[in-house]
C-alpha positions in Angstrom: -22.4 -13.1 -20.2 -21.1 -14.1 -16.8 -19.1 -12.4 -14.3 -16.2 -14.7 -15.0 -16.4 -13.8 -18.7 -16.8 -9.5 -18.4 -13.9 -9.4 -16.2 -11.4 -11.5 -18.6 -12.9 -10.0 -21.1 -11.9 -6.8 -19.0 -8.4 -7.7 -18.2 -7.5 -9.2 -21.4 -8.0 -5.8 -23.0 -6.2 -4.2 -20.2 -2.8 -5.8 -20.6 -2.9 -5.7 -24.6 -2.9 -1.9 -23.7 -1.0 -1.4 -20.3 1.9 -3.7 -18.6 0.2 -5.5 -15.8 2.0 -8.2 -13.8 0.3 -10.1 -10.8 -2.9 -11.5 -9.6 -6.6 -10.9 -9.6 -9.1 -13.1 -7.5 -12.4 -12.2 -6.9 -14.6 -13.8 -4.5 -18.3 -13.8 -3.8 -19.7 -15.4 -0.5 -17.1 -17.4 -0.1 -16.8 -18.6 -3.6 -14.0 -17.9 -5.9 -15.2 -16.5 -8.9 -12.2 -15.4 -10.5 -8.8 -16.2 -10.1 -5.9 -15.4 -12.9 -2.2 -14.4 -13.1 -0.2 -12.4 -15.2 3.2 -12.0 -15.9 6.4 -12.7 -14.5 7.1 -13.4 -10.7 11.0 -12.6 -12.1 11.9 -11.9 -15.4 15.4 -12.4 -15.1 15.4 -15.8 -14.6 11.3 -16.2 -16.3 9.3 -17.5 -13.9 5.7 -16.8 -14.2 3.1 -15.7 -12.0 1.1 -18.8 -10.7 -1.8 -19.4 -7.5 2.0 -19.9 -5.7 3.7 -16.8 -6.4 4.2 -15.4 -2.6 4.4 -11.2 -3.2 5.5 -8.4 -1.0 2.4 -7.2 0.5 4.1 -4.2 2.1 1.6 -1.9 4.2 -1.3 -5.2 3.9 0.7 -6.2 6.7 -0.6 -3.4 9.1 -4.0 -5.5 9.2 -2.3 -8.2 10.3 -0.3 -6.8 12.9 -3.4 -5.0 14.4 -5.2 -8.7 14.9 -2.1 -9.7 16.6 -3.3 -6.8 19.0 -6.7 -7.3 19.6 -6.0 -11.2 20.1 -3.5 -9.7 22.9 -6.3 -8.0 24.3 -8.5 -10.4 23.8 -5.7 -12.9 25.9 -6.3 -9.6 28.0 -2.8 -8.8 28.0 -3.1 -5.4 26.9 -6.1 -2.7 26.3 -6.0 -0.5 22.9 -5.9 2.6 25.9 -3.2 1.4 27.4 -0.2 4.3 27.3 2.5 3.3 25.3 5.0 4.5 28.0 3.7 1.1 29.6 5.6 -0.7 27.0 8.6 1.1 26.5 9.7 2.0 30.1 13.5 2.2 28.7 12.0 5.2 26.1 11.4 8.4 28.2 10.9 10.2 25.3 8.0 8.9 24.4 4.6 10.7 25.2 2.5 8.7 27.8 -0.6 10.5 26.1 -0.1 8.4 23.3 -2.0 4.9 23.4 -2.0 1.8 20.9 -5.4 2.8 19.7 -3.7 5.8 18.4 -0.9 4.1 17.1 -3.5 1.9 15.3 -5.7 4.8 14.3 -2.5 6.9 13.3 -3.4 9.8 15.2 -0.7 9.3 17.5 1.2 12.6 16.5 4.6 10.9 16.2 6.3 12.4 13.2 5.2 11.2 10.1 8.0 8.3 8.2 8.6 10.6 5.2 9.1 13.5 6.7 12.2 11.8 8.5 13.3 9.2 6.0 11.3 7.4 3.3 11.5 3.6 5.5 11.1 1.6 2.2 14.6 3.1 0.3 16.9 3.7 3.3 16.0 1.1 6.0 15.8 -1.2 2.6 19.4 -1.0 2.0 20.7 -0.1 5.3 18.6 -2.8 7.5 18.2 -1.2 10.1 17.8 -2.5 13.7 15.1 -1.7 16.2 17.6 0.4 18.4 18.4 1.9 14.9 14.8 2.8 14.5 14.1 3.9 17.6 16.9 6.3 17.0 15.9 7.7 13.9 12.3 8.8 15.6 12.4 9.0 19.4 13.2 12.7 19.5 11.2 14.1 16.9 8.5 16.3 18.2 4.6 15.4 17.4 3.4 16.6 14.3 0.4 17.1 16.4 -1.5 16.4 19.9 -2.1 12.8 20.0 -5.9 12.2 18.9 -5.7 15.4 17.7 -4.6 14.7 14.0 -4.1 12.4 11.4 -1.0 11.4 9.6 -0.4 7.9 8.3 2.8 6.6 10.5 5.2 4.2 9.7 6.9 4.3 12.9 3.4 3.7 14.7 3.5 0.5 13.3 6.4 -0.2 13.8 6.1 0.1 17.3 3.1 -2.2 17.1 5.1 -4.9 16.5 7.6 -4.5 19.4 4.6 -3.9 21.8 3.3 -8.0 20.8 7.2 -9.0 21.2 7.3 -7.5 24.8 3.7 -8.4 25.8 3.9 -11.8 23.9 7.5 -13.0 25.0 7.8 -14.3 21.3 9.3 -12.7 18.2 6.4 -11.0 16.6 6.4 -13.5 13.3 6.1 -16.6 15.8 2.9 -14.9 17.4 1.7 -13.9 13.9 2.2 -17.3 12.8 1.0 -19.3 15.9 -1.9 -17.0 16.4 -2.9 -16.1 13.3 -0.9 -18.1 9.9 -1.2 -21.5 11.7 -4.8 -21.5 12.5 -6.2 -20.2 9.1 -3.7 -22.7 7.5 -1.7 -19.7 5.7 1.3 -21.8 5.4 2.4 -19.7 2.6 2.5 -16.4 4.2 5.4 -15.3 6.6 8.0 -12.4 7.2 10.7 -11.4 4.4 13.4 -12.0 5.5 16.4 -11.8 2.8 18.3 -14.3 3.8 15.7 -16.9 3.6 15.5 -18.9 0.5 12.2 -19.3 -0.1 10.2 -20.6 -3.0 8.1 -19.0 -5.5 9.1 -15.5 -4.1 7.8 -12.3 -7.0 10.2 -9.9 -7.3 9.6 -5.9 -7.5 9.8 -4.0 -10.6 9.8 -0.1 -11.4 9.7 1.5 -14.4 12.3 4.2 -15.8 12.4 5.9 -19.2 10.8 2.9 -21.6 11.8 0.1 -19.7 11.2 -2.4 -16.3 13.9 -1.8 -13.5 14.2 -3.9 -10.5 13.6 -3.0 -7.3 16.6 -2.6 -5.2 14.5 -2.7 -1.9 14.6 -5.2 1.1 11.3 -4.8 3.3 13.2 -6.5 6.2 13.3 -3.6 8.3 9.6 -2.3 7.8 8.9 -5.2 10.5 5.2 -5.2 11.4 4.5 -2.0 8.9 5.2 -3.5 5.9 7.4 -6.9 5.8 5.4 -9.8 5.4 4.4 -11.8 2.5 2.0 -13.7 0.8 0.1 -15.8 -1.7 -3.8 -15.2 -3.2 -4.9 -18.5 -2.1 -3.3 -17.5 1.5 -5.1 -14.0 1.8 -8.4 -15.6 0.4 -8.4 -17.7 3.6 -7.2 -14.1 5.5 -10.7 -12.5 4.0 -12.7 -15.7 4.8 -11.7 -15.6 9.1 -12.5 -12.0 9.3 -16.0 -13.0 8.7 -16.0 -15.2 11.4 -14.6 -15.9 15.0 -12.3 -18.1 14.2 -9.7 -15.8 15.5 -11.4 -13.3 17.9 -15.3 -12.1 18.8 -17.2 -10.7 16.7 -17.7 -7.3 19.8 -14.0 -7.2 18.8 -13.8 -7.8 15.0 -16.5 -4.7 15.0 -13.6 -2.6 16.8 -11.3 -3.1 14.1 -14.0 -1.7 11.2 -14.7 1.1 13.0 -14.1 4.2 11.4 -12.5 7.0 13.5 -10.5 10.1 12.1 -10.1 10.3 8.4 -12.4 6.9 7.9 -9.6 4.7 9.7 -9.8 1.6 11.4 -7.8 -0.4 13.1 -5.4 -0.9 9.4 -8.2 -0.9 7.3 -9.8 2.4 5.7 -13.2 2.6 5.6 -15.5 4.1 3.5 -18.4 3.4 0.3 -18.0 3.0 -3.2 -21.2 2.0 -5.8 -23.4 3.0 -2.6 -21.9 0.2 -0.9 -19.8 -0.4 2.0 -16.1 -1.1 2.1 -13.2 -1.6 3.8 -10.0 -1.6 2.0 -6.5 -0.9 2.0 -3.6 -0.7 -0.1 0.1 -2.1 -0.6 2.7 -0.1 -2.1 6.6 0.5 -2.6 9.2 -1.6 -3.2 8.1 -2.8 -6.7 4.8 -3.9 -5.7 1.4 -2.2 -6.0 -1.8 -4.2 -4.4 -5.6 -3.2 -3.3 -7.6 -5.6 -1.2 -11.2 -4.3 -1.3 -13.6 -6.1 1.3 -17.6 -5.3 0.5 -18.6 -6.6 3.6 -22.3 -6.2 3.7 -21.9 -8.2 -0.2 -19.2 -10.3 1.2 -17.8 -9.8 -2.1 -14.0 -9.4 -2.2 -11.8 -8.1 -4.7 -8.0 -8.8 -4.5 -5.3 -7.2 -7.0 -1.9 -8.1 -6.2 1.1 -6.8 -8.6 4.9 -7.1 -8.7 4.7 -3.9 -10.7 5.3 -0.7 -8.0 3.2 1.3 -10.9 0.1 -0.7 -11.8 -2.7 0.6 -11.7 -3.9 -1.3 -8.8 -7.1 0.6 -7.2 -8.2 1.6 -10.9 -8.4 -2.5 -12.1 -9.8 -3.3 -8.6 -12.7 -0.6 -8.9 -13.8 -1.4 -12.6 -13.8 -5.0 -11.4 -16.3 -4.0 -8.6 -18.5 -2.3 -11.5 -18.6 -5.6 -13.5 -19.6 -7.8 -10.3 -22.2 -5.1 -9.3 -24.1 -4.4 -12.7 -22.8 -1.2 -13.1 -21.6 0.3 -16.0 -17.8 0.4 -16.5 -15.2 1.4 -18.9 -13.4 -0.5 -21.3 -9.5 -0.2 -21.1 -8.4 2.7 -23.6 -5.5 4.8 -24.2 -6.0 8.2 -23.9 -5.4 10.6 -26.7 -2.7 13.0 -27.5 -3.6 16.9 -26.3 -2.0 19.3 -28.5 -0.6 21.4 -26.0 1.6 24.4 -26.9 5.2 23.5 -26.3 5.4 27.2 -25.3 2.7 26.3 -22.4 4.8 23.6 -21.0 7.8 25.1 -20.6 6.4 28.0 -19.2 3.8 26.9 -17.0 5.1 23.0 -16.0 8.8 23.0 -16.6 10.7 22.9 -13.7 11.2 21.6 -10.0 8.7 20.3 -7.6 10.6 20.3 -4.4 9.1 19.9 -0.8 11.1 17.5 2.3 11.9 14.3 0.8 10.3 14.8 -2.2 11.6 16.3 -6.0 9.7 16.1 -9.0 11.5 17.7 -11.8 9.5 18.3 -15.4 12.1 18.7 -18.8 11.6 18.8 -22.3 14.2 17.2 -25.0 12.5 18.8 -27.7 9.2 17.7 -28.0 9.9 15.0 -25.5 8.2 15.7 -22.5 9.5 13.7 -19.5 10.0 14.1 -15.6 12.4 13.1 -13.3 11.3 11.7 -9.9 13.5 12.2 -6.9 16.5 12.5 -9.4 16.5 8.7 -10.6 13.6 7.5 -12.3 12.7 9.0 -15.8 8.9 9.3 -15.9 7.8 10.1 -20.2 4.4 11.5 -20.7 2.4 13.2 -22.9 -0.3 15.6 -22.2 -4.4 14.5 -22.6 -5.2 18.2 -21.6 -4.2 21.5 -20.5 -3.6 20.5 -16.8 -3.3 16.6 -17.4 -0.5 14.7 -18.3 -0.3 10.6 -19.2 2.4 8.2 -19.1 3.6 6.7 -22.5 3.5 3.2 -21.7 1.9 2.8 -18.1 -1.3 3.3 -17.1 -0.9 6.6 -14.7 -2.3 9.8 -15.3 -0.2 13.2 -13.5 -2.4 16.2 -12.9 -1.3 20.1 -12.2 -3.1 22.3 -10.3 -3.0 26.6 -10.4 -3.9 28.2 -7.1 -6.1 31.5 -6.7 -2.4 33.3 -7.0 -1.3 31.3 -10.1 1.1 28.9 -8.3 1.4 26.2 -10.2 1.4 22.9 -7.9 2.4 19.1 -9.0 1.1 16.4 -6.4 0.6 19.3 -4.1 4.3 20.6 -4.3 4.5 23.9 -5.0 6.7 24.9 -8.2 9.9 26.2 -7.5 10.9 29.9 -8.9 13.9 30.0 -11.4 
């Protein structure tokens, strides 16, 4: 059977078992190998997912936005040790240790996004302007020394962006697009901007109890984080130019997959999976859910893009990597009902998960068991063990953990006492 066959065969199974809406493309040497949609770009008005559909790409765009700097250094406009004090005169609070290899790197110190706001829900409805998002973050304290640490940081990103405005003179979705979009030919990729019409556009979905929910975020205001968009056919042409110098050297290309702290590049993660290199990086929030795997010594490339902000993204991505590499992989299954003791639950589980900006609350309506996630979406499961829990209906699997003391812990959030 051929590689085209096991992973239909793969996918088929998987959405006769667990909602799945978006596109897989796989691509060896340079040669599509797989390319399929699923589902609905919007349901409301049923529009299917096609080779067209432009999605959300959300923190993909951090890849992006660091070629934009390395072309500016490249332009030798800038260096990646530069201070960014250089570039925001008009922001004394900023720390002149910091430089836009940090920022890049995340190891800048600045205050991690969540533990001020979460950027996705509150700058999604409040559209929030840069003087508004300086505001927000220019007096926190570090989280830690710069270089010190590591903390993935919206606002470091963010700041990206303004650096190519200032250094550039353009807006930074005219230098992405004449820099970057225009050579390649990604004429289907820009910057969302709400009050564009544009064509083809997916929309975001969450779930909530037993059914879909859309997403009621704008990425606007995520800027050079997290705001652009896409298509398949657009990013396949993205994964092709990074093998090449088409955009910058290849001294420079091997800058941005280096691996500093925590396996971090320059917006890409780097690491091995099947005893093989990758680099990789995800998309997530605001009713989308994406993994672009790069296998760069294979130049094999796996692409999973979903309008569904609960898919199973990095799982589907990985057992597609097993079928293009020979290795053994699973079959899609459901997994079966624990019987847990009722008593255990509401003991040992039961109860609120409550840490910053983040609330996990487990119930029980009698031999319901359900939790509650930032008091607003209804989350059902069912447990597949003592300390494991699964979703009815979507694939996602929620896992508790006991400490030495016998603190229980849910996504490392520490149960609240009664």
């Amino acid at each position: 059977m051929s590689i085209n066959y096991k992973i239909n065969e793969y996918m088929n199974a998987y959405t006769e078992l667990w909602p799945f809406s978006g596109a897989v493309v796989v691509s060896d040497k340079g040669k599509v190998i797989f390319n399929e949609s699923y589902g609905m770009a919007n349901i409301e008005h049923s529009v299917r997912n096609t080779i067209k559909t432009k999605y959300k790409i959300a923190s993909l765009t951090k890849q992006i936005t660091c070629m934009g700097i390395m072309i500016l250094k490249e332009m030798e406009l800038l260096s990646t040790e530069d201070s960014i004090k250089k570039f925001f005169p008009d922001y004394a609070e900023f720390d002149e240790r910091i430089t836009i290899h940090h920022l890049m790197t995340h190891t800048s110190g600045l205050y991690n996004d969540f533990s001020v706001i979460d950027p996705y829900l509150i700058m999604g409805k409040c559209l929030l302007t840069q003087k508004e998002i300086f505001h927000l973050f220019k007096d926190m304290p570090l989280e830690f020394e710069p270089g010190e640490g590591w903390s993935y940081c919206f606002f470091g990103y963010y700041l990206l962006g303004v650096i190519i405005e200032r250094v550039s003179g353009k807006s930074y979705i005219q230098f992405i697009k004449d820099n970057i979009f225009d050579p390649l030919g990604m004429n289907n990729s820009g910057i969302d901007d709400y009050r564009e019409i544009l064509h083809d556009k997916a929309s975001g979905y969450f779930s909530s109890g037993d059914k879909l929910i859309c997403s009621e975020i704008d990425t606007m205001s995520a800027f050079s984080a997290g705001a652009l968009y896409s298509t398949i056919t657009d990013m396949l042409l993205w994964d092709e130019a990074l093998y090449s110098e088409k955009l910058i050297s290849k001294e420079t290309m091997k800058e941005i997959f280096t691996p500093y702290k925590e396996g971090y590049g320059y917006g890409w993660v780097i690491d091995s999976y099947l005893n093989r290199k990758r680099v990789r990086h995800s998309g997530g929030g605001n009713g989308f859910n994406h993994q672009f795997h790069r296998y760069m010594d294979d130049k094999v490339t796996i692409l999973v893009l979903s309008n569904y902000g609960f898919s199973n993204s990095i799982s589907i991505n990985e057992n597609i990597a097993k079928i293009v590499f020979g290795d053994e992989y699973p079959m899609p299954s459901k997994p079966k009902e624990y019987n847990l003791d009722l008593n255990v639950y509401d003991s040992n589980y039961a109860g609120i998960y409550e840490e910053e900006y983040f609330k996990y609350e487990f119930k029980r309506d009698k031999d319901k068991l359900y939790f509650i996630q930032e008091d607003k979406w209804i989350m059902p499961i069912y447990p597949i063990s003592e300390t494991i829990f699964h979703h009815t209906w979507i694939d996602k699997e929620y896992t508790f953990q006991k400490d030495e003391d016998g603190k229980v812990y849910f996504d490392g959030i520490k149960k609240r006492k009664n």
